[in-house]
C-alpha positions in Angstrom: 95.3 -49.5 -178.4 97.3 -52.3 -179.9 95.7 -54.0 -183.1 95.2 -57.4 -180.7 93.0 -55.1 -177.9 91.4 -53.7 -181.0 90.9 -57.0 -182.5 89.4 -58.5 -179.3 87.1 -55.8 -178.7 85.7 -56.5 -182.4 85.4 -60.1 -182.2 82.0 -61.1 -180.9 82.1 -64.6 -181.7 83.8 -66.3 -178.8 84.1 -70.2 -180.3 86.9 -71.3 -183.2 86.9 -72.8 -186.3 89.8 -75.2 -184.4 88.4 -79.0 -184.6 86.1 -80.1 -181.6 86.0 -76.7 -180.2 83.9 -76.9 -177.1 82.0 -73.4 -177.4 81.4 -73.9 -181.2 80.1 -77.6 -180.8 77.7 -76.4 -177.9 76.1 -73.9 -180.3 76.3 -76.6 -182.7 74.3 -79.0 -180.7 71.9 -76.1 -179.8 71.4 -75.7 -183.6 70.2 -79.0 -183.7 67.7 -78.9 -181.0 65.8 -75.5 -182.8 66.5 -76.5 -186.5 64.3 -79.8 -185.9 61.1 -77.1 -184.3 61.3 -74.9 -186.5 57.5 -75.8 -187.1 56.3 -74.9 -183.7 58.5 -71.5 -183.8 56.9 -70.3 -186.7 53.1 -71.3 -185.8 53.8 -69.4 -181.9 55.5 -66.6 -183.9 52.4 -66.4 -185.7 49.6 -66.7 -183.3 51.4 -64.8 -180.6 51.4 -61.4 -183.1 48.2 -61.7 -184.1 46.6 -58.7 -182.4 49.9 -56.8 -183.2 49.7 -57.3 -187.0 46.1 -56.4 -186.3 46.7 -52.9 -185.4 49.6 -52.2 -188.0 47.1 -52.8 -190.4 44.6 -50.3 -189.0 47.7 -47.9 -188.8 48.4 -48.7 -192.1 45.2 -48.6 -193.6 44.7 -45.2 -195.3 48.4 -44.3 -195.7 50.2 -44.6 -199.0 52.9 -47.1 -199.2 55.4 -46.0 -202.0 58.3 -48.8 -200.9 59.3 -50.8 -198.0 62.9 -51.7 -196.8 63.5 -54.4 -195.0 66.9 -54.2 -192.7 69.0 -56.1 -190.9 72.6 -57.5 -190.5 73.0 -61.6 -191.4 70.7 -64.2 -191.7 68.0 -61.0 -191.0 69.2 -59.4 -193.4 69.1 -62.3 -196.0 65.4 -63.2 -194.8 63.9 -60.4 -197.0 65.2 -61.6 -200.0 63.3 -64.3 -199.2 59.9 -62.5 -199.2 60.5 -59.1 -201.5 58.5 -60.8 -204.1 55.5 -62.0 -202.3 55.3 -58.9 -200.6 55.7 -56.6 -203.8 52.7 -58.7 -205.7 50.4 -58.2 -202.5 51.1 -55.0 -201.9 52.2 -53.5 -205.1 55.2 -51.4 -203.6 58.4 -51.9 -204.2 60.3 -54.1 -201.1 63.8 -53.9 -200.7 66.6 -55.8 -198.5 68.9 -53.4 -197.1 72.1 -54.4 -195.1 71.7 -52.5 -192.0 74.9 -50.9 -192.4 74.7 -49.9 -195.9 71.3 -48.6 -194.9 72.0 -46.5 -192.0 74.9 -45.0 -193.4 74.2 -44.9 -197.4 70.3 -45.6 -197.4 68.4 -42.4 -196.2 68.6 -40.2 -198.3 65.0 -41.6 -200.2 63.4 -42.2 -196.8 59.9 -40.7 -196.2 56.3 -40.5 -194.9 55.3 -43.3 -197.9 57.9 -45.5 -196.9 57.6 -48.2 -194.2 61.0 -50.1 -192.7 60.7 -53.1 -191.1 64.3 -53.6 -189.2 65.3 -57.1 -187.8 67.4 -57.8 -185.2 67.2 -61.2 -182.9 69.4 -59.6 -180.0 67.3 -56.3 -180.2 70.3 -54.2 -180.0 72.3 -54.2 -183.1 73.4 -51.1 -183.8 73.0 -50.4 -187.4 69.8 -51.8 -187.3 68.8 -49.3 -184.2 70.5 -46.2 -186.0 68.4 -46.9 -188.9 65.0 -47.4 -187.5 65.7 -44.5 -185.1 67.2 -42.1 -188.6 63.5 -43.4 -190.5 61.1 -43.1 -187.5 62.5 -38.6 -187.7 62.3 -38.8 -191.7 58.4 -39.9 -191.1 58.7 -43.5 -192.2 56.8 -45.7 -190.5 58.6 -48.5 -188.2 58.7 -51.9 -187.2 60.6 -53.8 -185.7 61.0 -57.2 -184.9 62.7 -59.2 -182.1 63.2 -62.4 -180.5 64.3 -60.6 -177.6 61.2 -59.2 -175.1 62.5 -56.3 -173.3 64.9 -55.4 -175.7 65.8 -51.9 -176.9 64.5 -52.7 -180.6 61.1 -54.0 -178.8 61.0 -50.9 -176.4 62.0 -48.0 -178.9 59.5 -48.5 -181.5 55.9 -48.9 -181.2 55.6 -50.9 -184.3 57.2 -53.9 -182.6 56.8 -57.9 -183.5 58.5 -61.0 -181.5 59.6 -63.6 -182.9 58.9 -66.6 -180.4 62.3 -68.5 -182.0 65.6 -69.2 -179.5 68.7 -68.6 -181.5 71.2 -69.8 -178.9 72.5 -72.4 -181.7 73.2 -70.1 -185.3 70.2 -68.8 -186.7 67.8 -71.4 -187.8 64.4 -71.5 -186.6 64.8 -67.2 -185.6 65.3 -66.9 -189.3 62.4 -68.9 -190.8 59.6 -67.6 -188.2 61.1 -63.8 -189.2 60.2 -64.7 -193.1 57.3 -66.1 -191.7 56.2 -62.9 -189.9 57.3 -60.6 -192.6 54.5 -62.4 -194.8 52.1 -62.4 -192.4 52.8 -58.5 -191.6 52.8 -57.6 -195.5 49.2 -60.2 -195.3 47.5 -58.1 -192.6 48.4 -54.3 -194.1 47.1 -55.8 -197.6 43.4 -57.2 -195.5 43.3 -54.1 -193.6 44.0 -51.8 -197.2 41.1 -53.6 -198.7 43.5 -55.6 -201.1 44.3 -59.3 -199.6 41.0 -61.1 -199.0 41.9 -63.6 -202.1 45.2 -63.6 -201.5 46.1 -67.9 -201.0 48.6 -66.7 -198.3 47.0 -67.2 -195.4 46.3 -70.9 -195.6 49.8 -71.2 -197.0 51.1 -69.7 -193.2 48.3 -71.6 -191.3 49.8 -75.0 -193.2 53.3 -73.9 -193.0 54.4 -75.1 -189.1 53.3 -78.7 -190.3 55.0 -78.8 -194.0 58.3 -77.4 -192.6 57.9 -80.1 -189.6 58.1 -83.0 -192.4 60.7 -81.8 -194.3 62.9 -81.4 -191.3 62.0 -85.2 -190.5 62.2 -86.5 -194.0 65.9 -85.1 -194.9 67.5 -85.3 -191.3 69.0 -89.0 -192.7 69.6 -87.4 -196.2 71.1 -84.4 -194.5 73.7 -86.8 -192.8 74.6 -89.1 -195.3 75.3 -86.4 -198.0 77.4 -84.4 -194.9 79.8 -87.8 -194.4 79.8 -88.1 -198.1 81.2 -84.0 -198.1 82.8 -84.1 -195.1 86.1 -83.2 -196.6 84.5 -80.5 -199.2 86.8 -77.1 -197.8 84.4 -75.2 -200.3 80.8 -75.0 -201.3 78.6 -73.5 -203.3 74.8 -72.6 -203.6 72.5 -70.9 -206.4 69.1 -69.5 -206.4 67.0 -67.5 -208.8 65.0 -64.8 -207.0 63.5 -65.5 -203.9 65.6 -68.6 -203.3 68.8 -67.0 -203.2 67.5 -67.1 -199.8 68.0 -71.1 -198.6 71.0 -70.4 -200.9 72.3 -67.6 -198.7 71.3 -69.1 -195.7 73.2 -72.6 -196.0 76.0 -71.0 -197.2 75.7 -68.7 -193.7 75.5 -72.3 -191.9 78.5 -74.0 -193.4 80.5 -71.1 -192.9 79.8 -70.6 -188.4 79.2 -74.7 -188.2 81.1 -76.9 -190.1 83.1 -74.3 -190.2 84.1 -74.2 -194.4 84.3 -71.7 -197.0 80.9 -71.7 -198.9 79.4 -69.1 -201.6 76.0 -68.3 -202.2 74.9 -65.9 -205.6 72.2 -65.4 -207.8 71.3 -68.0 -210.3 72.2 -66.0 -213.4 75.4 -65.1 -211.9 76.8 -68.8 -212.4 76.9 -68.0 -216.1 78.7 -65.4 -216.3 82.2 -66.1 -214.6 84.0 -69.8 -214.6 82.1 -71.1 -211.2 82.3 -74.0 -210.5 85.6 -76.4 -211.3 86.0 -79.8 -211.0 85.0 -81.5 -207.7 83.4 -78.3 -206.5 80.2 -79.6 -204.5 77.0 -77.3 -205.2 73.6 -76.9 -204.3 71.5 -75.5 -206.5 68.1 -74.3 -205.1 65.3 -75.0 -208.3 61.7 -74.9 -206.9 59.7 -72.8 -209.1 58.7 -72.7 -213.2 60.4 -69.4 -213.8 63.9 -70.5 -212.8 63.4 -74.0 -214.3 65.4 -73.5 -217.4 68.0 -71.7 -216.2 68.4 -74.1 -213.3 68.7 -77.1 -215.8 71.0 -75.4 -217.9 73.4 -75.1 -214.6 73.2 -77.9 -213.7 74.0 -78.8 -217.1 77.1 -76.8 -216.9 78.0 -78.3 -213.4 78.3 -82.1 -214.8 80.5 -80.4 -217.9 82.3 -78.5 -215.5 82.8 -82.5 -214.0 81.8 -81.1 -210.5 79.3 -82.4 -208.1 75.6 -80.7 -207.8 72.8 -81.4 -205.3 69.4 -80.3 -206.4 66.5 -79.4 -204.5 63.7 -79.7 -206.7 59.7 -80.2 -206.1 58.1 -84.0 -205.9 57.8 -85.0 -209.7 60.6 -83.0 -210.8 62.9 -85.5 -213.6 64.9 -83.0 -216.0 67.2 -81.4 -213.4 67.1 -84.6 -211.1 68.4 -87.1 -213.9 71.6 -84.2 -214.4 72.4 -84.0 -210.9 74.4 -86.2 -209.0 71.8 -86.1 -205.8 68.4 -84.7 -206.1 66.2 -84.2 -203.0 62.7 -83.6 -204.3 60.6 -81.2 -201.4 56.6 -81.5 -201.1 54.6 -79.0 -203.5 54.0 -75.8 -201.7 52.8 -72.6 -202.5 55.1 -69.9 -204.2 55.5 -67.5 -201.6 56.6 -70.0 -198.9 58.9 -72.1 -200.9 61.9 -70.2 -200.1 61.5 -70.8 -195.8 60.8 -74.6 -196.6 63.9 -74.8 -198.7 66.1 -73.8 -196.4 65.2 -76.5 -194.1 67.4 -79.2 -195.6 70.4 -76.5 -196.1 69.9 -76.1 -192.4 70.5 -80.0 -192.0 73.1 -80.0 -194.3 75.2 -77.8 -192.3 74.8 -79.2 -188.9 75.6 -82.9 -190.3 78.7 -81.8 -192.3 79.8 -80.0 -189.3 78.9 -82.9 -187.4 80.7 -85.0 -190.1 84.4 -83.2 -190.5 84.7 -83.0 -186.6 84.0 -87.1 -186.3 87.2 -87.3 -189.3 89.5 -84.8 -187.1 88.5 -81.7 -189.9 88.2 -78.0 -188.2 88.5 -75.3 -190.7 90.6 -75.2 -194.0 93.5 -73.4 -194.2 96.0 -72.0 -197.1 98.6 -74.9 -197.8 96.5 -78.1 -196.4 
């Protein structure tokens, strides 16, 4: 096999980053169309499982859970960073985001009856994720698995299995944000049926969810799209998160890179500090909801306007230390902690589509080395 047959049996995205490509602009437009109900994907993601989570719970009721690992490849894989900590405080085990391929071929060796592994996978069929549900369900674990895809092999193997009512014909949006969603409301449901979530404030955080995310997709679509036309030339972005909201961080990063389609980085907070980041003119979104990454989050965006770069902030309604620093600050309704990072990744959602949207109106595919 030559190393183009090799290459093209490989390749499983079948648009280019070449300006106006027709296959990437169709997913593009898709990505609209689900990014903007993302609301109504998470509330029928919720409602539909209901009896499922149900009876995981009972399953789940008098077995000791030591640690949960949370798998997948992507945006799925990225999701459980965006829930680890909720899920660790309600149910006191240790949660961990595993790259299904790291997982399935590095991950096993710790894998056992007090473990449970919740693999993700929209198509239902991605291999790592399969081999390493299929590797835990013989090592004892118990399994779940979770879908968008009915009928799928993911949804038909393992017994433990969730859908996720989101389309994901665009790049992952909406599948994304209704998996975090159900994560939290399957970690909610073992805690309730263990004896251990009655007071947890979760569940009126998920019932209110559908209708908070809903506004802030309304309220920053204009935002979104002036700040992409203002961009539109950017080649390279980067985004920072503390904690949980690496997450949006990740995600928007994930969306500039298959939209628009432009280099973009997402890392931990901290991790700003430690190298030379950010240099002049470099555009970045830093992600700063929450008190316990407040300081850190001012003091980089400190470092960004002495770095004489360019920082957007997402920050909560009231917010003035970090907003007065940044150059743009979009401040996003008070929620509660453990949804904050699926309703931050709305605007990063938006972001990408309208830069994309943007470069493509200005003749601007992907960047490459000399121009």
């Amino acid at each position: 096999m030559t190393i183009q047959e090799r290459l093209k049996t490989i390749r499983r995205e079948s648009s280019s980053d070449a300006p106006g490509d027709p296959e990437r602009f169709r997913r593009v437009a898709l990505t609209n169309t689900e990014m903007m109900t993302q609301g109504d994907a998470i509330r029928d993601t919720l409602e539909t499982n209901a009896a499922a989570l149900a009876a995981i719970g009972a399953d789940l009721k008098d077995r000791k859970i030591r640690r949960i690992v949370m798998v997948g490849c992507g945006d799925s894989w990225i999701s459980g960073f965006g829930v680890r900590h909720a899920v660790e405080k309600l149910l006191g085990a240790v949660c961990e985001p595993y790259e299904a391929f790291d997982f399935a071929n590095y991950g096993l060796g710790t894998i056992d009856a007090e473990t449970v592994v919740i693999g993700l996978s929209s198509s239902g069929k991605t291999e790592p994720v399969m081999d390493g549900l299929a590797a835990s369900a013989e090592l004892g674990a118990y399994v779940v698995g979770l879908s968008n895809t009915l009928g799928s092999p993911l949804m038909e193997q393992f017994p433990g299995a969730l859908h996720i009512k989101a389309t994901r014909g665009g790049w992952p949006t909406q599948s994304s944000t209704a998996a975090m969603a159900l994560k939290l409301a399957l970690a909610l449901a073992i805690a309730e049926a263990k004896g251990i979530g009655e007071r947890s404030p979760l569940a009126a955080a998920l019932k209110s969810l559908p209708d908070v995310v809903d506004k802030v997709a309304n309220a920053f679509y204009e935002p979104a799209r002036a700040l992409g036309e203002r961009l539109a030339r950017a080649d390279f972005i980067l985004l920072a998160g503390a904690g949980p909201h690496f997450a949006p961080a990740a995600f928007g990063a994930a969306k500039l890179k298959e939209l628009a389609p432009i280099h973009a980085s997402a890392f931990p907070l901290e991790e700003y500090h430690h190298y030379r980041t950010q240099k002049a003119g470099d555009p970045m979104f830093l992600v700063a909801p929450d008190a316990a990454s407040h300081l850190r989050a001012l003091e980089t965006a400190l470092m960004s306007r002495g770095s004489e770069a360019f920082c957007i902030a997402l920050v909560p309604e009231g917010e003035t230390e970090i907003a007065e620093i940044a150059d743009v600050a979009w401040h996003l309704p008070h929620v509660p902690e453990d949804v904050m990072p699926i309703v931050y990744s709305v605007p990063l959602h938006l972001f990408g589509y309208h830069v994309a949207m943007a470069r493509d109106a200005v003749g601007l595919g992907a960047p490459h080395l000399g121009g």
